[in-house]
MOPAC internal coordinates of N, CA, C and O (Angstrom, degrees):
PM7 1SCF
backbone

  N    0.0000 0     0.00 0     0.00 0    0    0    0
  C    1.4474 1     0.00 0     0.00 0    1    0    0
  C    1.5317 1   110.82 1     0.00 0    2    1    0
  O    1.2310 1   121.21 1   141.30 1    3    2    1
  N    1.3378 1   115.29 1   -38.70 1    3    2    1
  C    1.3693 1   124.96 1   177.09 1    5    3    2
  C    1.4433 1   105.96 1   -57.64 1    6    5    3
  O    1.2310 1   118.02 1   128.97 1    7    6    5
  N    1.2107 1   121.39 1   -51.03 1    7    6    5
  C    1.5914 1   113.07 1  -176.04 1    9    7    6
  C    1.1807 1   116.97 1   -80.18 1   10    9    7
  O    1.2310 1   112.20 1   171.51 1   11   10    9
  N    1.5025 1   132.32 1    -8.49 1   11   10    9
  C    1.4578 1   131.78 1   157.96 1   13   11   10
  C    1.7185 1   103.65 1   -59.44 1   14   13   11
  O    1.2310 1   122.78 1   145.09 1   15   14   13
  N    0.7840 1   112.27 1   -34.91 1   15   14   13
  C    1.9421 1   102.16 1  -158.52 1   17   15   14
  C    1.7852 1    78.92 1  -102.16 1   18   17   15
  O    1.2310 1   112.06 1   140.61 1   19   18   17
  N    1.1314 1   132.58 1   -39.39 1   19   18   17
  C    1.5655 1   118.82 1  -177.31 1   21   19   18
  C    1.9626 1   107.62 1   -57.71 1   22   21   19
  O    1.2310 1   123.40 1   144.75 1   23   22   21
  N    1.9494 1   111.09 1   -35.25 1   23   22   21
  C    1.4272 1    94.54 1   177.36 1   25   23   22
  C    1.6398 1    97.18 1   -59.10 1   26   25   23
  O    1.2310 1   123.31 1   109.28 1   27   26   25
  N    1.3765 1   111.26 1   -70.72 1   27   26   25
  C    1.0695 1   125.92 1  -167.43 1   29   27   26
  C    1.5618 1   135.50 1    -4.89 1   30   29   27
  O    1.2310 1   127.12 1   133.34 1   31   30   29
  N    2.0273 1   103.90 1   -46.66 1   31   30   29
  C    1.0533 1   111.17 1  -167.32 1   33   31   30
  C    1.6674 1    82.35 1   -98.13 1   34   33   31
  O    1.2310 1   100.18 1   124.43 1   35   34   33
  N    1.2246 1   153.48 1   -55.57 1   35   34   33
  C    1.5383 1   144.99 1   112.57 1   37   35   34
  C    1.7690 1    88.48 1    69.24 1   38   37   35
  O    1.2310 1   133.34 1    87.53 1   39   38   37
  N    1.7750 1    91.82 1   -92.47 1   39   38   37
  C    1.1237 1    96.19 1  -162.28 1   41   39   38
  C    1.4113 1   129.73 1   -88.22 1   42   41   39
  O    1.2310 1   121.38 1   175.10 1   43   42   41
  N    1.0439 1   114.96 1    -4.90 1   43   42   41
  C    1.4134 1   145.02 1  -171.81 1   45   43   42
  C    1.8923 1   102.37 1   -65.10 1   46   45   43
  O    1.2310 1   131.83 1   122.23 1   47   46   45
  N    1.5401 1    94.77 1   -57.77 1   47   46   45
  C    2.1395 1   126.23 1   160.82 1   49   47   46
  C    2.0622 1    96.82 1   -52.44 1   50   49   47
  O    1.2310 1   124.16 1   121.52 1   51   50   49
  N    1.2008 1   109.62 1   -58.48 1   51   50   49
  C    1.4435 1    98.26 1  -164.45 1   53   51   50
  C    1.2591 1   107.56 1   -68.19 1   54   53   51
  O    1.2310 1   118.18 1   136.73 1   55   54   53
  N    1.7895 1   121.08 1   -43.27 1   55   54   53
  C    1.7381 1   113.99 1   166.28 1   57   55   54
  C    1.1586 1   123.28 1   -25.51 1   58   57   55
  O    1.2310 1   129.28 1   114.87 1   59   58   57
  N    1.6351 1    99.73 1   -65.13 1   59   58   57
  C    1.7699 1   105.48 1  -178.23 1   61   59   58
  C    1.0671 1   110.87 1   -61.72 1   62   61   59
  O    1.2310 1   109.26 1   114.11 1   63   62   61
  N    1.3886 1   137.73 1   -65.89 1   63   62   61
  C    1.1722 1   145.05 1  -153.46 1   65   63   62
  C    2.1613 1    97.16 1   -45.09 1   66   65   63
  O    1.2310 1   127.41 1   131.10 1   67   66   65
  N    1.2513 1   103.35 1   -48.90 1   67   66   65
  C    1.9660 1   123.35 1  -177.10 1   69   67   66
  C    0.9815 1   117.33 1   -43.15 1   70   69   67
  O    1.2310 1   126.90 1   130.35 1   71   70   69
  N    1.5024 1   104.33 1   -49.65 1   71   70   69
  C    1.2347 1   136.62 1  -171.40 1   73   71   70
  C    1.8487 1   119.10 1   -68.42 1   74   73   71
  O    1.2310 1   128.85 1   155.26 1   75   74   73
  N    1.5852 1   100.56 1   -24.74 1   75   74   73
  C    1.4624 1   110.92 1  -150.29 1   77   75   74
  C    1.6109 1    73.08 1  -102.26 1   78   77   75
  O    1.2310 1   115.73 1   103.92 1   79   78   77
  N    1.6150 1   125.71 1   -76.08 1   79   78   77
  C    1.2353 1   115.15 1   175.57 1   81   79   78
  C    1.5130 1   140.10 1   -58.09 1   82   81   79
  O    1.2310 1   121.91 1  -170.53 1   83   82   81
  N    1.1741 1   113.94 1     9.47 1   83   82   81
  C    1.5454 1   119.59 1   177.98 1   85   83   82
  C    1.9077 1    83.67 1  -103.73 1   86   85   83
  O    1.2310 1   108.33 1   163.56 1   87   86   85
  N    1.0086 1   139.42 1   -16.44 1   87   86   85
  C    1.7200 1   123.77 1  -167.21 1   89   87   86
  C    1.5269 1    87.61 1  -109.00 1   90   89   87
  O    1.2310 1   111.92 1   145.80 1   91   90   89
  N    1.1993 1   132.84 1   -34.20 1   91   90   89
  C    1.6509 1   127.85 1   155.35 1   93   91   90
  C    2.1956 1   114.83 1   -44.30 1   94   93   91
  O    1.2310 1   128.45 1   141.93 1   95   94   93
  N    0.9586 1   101.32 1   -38.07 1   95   94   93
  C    1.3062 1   109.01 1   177.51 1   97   95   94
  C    1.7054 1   105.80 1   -41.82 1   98   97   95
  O    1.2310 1   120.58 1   145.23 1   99   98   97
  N    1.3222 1   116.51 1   -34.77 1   99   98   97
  C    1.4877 1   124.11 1   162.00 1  101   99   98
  C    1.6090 1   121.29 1   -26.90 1  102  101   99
  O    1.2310 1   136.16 1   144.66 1  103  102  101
  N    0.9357 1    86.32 1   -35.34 1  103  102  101
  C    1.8352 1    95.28 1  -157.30 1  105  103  102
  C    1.6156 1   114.26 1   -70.85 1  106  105  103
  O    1.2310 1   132.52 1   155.49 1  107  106  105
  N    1.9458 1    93.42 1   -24.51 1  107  106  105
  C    1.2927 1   118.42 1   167.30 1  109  107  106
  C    1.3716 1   122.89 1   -36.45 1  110  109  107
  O    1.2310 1   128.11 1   107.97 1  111  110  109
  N    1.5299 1   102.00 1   -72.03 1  111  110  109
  C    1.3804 1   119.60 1  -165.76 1  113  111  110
  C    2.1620 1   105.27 1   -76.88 1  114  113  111
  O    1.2310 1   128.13 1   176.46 1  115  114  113
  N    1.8446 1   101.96 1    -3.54 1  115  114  113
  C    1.5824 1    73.25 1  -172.24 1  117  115  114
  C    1.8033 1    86.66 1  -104.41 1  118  117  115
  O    1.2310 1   107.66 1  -150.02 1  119  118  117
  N    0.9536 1   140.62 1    29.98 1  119  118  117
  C    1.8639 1   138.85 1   153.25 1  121  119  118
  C    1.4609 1   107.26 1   147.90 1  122  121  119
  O    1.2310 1   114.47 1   160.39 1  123  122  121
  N    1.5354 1   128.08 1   -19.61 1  123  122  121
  C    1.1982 1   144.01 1  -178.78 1  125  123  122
  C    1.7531 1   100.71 1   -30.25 1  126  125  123
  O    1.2310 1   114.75 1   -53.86 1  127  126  125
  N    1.2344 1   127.56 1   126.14 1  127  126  125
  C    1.5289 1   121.28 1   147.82 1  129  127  126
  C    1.6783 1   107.98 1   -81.61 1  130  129  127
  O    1.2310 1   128.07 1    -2.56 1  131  130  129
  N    1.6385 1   102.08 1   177.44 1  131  130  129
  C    1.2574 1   103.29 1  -174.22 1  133  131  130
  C    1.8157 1   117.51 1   -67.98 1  134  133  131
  O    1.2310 1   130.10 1   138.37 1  135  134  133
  N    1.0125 1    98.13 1   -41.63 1  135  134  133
  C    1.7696 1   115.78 1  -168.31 1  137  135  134
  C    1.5305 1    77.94 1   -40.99 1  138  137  135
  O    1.2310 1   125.82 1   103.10 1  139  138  137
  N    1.7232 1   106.43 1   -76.90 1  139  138  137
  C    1.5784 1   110.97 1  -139.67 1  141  139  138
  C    1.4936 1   111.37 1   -66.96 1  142  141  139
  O    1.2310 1   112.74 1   160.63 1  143  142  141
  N    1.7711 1   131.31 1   -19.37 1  143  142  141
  C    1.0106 1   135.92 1   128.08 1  145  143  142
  C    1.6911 1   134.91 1   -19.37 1  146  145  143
  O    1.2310 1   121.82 1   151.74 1  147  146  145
  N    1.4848 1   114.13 1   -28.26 1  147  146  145
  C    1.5186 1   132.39 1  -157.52 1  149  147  146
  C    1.8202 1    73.56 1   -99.64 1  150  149  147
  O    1.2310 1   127.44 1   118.69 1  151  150  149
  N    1.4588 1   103.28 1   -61.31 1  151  150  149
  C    1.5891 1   118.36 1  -166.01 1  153  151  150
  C    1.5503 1   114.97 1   -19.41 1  154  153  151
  O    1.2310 1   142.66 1   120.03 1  155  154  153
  N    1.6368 1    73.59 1   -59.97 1  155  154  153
  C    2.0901 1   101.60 1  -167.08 1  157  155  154
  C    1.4790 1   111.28 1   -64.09 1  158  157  155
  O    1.2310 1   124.28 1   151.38 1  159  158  157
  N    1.0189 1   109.40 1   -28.62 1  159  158  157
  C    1.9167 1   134.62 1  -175.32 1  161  159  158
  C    1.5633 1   103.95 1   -70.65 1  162  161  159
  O    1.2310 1   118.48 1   108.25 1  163  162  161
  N    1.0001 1   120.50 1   -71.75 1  163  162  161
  C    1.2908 1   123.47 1   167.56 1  165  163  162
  C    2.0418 1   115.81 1   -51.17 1  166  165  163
  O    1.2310 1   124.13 1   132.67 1  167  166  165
  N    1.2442 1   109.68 1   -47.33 1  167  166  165
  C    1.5537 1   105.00 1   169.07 1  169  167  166
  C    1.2740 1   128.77 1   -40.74 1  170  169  167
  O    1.2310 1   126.44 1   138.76 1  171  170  169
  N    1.8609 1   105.22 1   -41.24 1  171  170  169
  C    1.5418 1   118.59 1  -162.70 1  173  171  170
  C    1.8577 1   105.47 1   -83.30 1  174  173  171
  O    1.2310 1   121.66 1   -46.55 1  175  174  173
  N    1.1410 1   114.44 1   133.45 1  175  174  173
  C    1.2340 1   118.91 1   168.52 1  177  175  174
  C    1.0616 1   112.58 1   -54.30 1  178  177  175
  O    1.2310 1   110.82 1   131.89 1  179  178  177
  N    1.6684 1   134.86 1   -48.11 1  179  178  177
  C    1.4412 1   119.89 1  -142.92 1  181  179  178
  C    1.3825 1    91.25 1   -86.41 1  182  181  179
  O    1.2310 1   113.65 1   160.84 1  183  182  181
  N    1.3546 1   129.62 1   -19.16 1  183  182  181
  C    1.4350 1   110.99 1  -179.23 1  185  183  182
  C    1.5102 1   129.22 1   -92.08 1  186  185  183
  O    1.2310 1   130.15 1  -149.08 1  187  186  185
  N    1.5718 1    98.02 1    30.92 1  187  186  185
  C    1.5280 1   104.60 1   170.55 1  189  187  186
  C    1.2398 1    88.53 1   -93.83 1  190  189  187
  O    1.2310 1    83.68 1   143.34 1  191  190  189
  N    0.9621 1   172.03 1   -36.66 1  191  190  189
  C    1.6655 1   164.41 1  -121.73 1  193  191  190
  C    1.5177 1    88.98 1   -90.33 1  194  193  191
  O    1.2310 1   115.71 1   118.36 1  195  194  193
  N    1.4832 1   125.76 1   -61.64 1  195  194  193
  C    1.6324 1   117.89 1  -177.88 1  197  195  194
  C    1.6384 1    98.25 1   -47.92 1  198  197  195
  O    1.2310 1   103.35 1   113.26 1  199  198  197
  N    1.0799 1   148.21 1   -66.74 1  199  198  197
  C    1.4273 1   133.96 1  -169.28 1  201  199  198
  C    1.4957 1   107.81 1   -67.35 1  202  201  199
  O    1.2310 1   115.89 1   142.02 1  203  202  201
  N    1.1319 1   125.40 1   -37.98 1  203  202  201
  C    1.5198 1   105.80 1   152.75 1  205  203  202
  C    1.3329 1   141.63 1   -39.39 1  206  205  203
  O    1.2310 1   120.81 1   136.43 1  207  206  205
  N    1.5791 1   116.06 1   -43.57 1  207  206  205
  C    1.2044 1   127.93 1  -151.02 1  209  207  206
  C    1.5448 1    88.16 1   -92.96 1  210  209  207
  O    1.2310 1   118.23 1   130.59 1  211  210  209
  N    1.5002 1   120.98 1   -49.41 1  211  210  209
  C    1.6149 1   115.87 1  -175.74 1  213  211  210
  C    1.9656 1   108.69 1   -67.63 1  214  213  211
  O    1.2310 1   124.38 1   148.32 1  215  214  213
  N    1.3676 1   109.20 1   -31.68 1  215  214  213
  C    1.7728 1    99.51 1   162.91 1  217  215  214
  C    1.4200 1   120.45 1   -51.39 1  218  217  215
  O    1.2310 1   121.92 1   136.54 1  219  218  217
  N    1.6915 1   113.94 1   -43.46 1  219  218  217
  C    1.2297 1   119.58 1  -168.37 1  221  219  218
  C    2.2342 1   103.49 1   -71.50 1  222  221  219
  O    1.2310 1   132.34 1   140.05 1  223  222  221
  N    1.6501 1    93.78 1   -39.95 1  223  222  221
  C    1.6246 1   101.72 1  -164.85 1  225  223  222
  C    2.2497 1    91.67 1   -59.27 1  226  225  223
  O    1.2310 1   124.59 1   130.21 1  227  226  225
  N    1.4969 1   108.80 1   -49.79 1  227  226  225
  C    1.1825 1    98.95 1  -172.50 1  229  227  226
  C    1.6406 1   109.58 1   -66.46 1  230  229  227
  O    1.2310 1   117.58 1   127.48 1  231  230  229
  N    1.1150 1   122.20 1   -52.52 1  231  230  229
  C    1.8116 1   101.71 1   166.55 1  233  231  230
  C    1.1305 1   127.53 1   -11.31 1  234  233  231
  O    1.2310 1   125.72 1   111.92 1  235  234  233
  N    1.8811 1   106.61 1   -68.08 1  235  234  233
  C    1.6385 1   105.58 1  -167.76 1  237  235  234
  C    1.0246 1   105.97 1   -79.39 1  238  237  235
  O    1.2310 1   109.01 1   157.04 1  239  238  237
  N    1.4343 1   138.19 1   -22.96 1  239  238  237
  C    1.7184 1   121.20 1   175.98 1  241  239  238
  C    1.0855 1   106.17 1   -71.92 1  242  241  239
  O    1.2310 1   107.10 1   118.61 1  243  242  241
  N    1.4050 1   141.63 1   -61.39 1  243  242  241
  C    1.1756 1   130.28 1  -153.62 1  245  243  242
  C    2.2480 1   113.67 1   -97.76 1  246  245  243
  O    1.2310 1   129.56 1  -162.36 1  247  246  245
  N    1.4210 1    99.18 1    17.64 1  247  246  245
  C    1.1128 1   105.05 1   178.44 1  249  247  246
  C    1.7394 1   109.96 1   -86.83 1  250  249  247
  O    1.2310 1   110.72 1   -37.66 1  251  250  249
  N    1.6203 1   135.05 1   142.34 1  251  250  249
  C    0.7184 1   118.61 1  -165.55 1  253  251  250
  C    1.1868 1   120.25 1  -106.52 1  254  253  251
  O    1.2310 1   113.39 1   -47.19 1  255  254  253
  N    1.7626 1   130.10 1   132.81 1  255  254  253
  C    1.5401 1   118.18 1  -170.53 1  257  255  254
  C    1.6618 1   112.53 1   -64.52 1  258  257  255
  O    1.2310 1   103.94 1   -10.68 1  259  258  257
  N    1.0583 1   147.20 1   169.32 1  259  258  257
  C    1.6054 1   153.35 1  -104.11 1  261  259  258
  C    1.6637 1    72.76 1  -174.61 1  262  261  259
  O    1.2310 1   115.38 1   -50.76 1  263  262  261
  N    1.4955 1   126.36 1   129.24 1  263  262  261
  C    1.2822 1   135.73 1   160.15 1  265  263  262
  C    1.5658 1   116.05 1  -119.86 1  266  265  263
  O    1.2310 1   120.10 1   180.00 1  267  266  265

């Protein structure tokens, strides 16, 4: 049961996190190179939640149930 609500919240972190850096992708088209794009990505808080959410998603899949 624990690892149902552990994917859950998992992915819930990786949505946002996708979400926050795919609408950053903007920054691209107004002179941004890639590096300093990578830069800004790493600065912003909300887009640690995608590397959160896929640490948390690989836990519960590959964690093993206890019989």
């Amino acid at each position: 049961m624990i690892r149902f609500f552990l994917f859950l919240i998992g992915f819930g972190f990786s949505v946002i996190g996708f979400i926050y850096i795919i609408l950053y992708l903007n920054y691209l088209t107004i002179g941004y190179s890639f590096i300093e794009y990578i830069k800004f990505i790493l600065g912003r808080g909300e887009c640690y939640f995608a590397f959160i959410g896929i640490i948390l998603l690989a836990i519960s899949i590959l964690k093993k149930e206890r019989t």
